[in-house]
N, C-alpha and C positions, 0 to 999 in steps of 0.2 A: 455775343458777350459784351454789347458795348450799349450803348445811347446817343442821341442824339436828337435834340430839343425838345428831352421829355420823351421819347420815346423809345422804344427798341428795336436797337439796329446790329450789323452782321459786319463787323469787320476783319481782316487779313488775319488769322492769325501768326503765319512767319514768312517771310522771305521765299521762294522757291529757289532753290540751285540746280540746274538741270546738269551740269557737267559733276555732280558727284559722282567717283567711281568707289570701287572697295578698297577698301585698304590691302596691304601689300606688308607679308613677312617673309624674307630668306633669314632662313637657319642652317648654321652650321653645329655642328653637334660629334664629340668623338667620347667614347664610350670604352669600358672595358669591366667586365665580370669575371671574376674568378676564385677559387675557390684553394684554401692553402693547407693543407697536412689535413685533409680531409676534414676539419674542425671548423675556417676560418670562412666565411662565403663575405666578400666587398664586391662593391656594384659602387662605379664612379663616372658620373659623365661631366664633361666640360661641353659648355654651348655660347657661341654667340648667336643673339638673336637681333636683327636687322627690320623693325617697324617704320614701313613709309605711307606715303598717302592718307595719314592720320586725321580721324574726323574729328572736328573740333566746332564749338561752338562760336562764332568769332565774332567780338562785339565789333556796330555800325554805327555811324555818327547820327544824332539823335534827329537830325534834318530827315532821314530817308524815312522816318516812321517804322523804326524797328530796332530791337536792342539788339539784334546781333541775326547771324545765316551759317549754317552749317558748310562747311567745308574740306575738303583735304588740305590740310596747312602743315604737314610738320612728317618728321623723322627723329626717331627714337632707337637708340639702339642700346641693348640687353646684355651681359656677358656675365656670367657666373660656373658653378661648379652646384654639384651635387654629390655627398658621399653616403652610403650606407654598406655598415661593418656589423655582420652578425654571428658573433664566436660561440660555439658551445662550449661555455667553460668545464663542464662536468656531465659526462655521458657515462652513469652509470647505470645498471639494472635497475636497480629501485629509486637512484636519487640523480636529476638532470639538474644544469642550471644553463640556460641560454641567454645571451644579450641582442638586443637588437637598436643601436645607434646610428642614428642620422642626421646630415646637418647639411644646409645650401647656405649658399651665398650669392647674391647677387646684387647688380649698379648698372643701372641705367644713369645714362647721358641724354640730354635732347640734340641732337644733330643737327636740325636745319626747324624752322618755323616760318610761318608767311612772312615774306618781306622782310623776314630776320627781328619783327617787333615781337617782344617780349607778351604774357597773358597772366594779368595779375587777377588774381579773385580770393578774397579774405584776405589772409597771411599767406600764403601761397604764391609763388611766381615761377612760370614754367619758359623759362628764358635758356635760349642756344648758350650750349656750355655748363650745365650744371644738373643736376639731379633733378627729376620733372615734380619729388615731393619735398622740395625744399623750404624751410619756412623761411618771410620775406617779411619783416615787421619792424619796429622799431627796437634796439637795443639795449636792454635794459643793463646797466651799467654798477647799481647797486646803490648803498646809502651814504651820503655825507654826512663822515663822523663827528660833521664840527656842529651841523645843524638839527639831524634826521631827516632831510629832505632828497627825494627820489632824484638818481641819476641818469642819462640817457646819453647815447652818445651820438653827436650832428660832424656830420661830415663835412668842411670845408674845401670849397675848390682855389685852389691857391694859385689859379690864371696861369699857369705856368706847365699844365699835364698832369702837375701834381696836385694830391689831395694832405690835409691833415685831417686830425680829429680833433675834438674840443669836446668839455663834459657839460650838458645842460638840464634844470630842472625844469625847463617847460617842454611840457610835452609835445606842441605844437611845431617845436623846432628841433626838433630832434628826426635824422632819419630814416628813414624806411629802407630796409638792406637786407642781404642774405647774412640771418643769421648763424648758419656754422652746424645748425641742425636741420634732420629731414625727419618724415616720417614714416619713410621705410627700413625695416630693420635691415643690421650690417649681417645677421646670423639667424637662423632659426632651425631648431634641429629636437630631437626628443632622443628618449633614453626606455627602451622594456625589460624590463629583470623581469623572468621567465621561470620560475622553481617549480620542480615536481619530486614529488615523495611519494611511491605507490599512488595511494587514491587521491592524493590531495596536489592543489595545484595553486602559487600563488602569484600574481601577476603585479606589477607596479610599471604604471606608464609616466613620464614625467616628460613634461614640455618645457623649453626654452627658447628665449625670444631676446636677441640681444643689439644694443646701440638703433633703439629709435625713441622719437622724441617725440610729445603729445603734447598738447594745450588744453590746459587746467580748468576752464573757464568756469567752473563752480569758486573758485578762488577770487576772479572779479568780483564776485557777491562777499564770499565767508572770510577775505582775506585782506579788505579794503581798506584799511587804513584811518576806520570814522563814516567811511562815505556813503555807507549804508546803516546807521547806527539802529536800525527798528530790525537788522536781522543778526539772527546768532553772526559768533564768531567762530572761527574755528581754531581748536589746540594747534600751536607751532609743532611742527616736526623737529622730532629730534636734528639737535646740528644749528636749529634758528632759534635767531635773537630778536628781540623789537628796542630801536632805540631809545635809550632814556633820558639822555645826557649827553654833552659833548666828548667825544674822544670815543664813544664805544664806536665798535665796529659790531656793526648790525646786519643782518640780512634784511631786514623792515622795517619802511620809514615809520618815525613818530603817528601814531594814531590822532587823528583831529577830526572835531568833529565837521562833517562836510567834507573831509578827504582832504590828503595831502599835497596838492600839487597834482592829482588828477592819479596819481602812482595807481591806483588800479584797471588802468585805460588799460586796452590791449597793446602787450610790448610781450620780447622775449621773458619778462618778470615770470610768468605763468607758464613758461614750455618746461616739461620734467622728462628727466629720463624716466621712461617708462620700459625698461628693459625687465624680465621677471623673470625666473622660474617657477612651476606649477606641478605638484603634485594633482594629474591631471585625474586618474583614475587608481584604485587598487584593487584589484579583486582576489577573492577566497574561497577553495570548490572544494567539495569532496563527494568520489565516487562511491559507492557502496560497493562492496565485492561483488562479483561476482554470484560466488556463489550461495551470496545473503540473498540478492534480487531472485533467485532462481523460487526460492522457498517463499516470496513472495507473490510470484506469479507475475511478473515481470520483468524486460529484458534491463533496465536502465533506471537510478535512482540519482541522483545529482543534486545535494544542494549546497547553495552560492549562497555568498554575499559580498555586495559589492559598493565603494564606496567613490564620487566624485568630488573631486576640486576643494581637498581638507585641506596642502598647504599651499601658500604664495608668497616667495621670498621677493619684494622688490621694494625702490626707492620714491614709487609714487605715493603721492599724499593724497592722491585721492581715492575713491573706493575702489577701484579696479581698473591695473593697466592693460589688460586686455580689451575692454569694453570703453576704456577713457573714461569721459564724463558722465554716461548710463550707467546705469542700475547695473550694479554687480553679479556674475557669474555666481549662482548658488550653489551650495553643497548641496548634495544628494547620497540618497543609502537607501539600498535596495537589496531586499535577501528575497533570494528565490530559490524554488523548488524544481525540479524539469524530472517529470517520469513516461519512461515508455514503456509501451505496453509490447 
């Protein structure tokens, strides 16, 4: 893979580490199923989960000839809850309606890391003490109503243990910090309404995703301020404003041509809640009687149609907070027939 005075040569490609062992999980885990006035069936477990001897990729100073060696560096530990509550609301002969609800929770800590040094990559820093998907960027502070010019916030060390903050429009100076967002959700749980009428049967499944944060980075291009002036822009979302004058209060700096003080660099400007609800699937059947299929020489007649991913209530502005910045989850519609013989 390499060269060498014009020609082709074979060099290293990683580091070897012979002391790698396997990583290492103790779990604790307590659980309980039950079932209440014969209608109500919950299923709950509580778990901590304890990850050590974590392989990690760990960058090398650029003298040894290698950008980084794998190793066991670190300790992670897990602790959440998981509930699901399945009621039959309506147990009749001819007409049922069943629910089936779920939701987890989970947070992860990083415990211990090599040497206790932090491991920064992109926005991202996975440093002792804090969530291992935390985003780590500069702080986007919002717009100066005097001028339209983007704000960020630089952290001062005040010699003394203590820190202030001060508000800056170069983006240069401004610091790189744990922003307050992560990108693992606080909640994620789904919802199935279950109806049946004689032969017919209607199904609705609905997913939710709640308190995690994504970066926009279609918005460095469609959102920039000028600074890309040869590419579309994109409609503000409801809620935002672009300054015009002095005294508004804006969500977005003045547009100029060549960009405003850099405001479309990568900062917290760009992280959205990407929390959503989704009408994930609905399906629609109907059985033939009985004793219709018989007269048809057949045991089974069944037909469906079935519908995915029609609604998506969220606050992201970009095409899909499931997917982030990729190509959107499509709908799909599907009718089908199923016969047995």
């Amino acid at each position: 893979t390499g060269q060498y005075a014009g020609m082709p040569a074979a060099k290293p490609y990683q580091k070897g580490n012979p002391d790698i062992t396997w990583e290492s999980t103790n779990t604790t885990n307590l659980g309980i199923e039950t079932r209440l006035f014969d209608r109500v069936t919950i299923t709950a477990d509580v778990y901590n989960r304890n990850n050590s001897r974590l392989l990690y990729y760990v960058p090398l100073p650029a003298m040894t000839g290698y950008s980084g060696i794998w190793d066991n560096i670190g300790e992670i530990n897990n602790k959440g809850f998981e509930l699901t509550v399945e009621p039959e609301i309506i147990k009749g002969k001819d007409f049922s309606w069943n629910i089936n609800f779920n939701i987890s929770y989970n947070r992860n800590r990083v415990i211990a890391l090599y040497e206790g040094q932090p491991i920064t990559s992109g926005q991202t820093r996975i440093e002792e003490g804090y969530d291992m998907d935390s985003w780590y960027t500069r702080l986007w502070y919002g717009v100066n109503p005097g001028n339209g010019e983007p704000l960020w916030e630089k952290i001062i060390d005040n010699g003394d243990g203590t820190t202030s903050v001060e508000l800056t429009n170069l983006y240069s100076d401004a610091t790189l910090q744990f922003t307050g967002h992560k990108r693992s959700p606080d909640f994620t749980g789904g919802l199935i309404n279950e109806f049946r009428y004689r032969g017919f049967s209607l199904t609705a499944n609905i997913g939710f995703v709640e308190g995690i944060y994504l970066y926009n980075s279609n918005r460095e291009l469609f959102d920039s301020d000028g600074s890309y002036p040869t590419f579309n822009n994109m409609n503000l979302a409801s809620g935002w404003s672009r300054w015009e004058k002095p005294g508004d209060l804006a969500t977005h700096p003045q547009p100029i041509m060549g960009g405003n003080h850099d405001a479309h660099k990568t900062s917290s400007r760009f992280m959205e809640d990407a929390s959503y609800i989704r009408l994930r699937n609905i399906s629609l059947a109907y059985q033939l009687p009985q004793d219709l299929v018989r007269k048809l020489s057949i045991s089974n007649l069944t037909v469906s149609l079935n519908a995915d991913n029609l609604v998506t209530v969220s606050k992201w502005s970009g095409m899909d907070p499931e997917t982030g910045s990729l190509y959107p989850v499509s709908k799909k519609y599907l009718l089908g027939l199923k016969v047995d013989f």
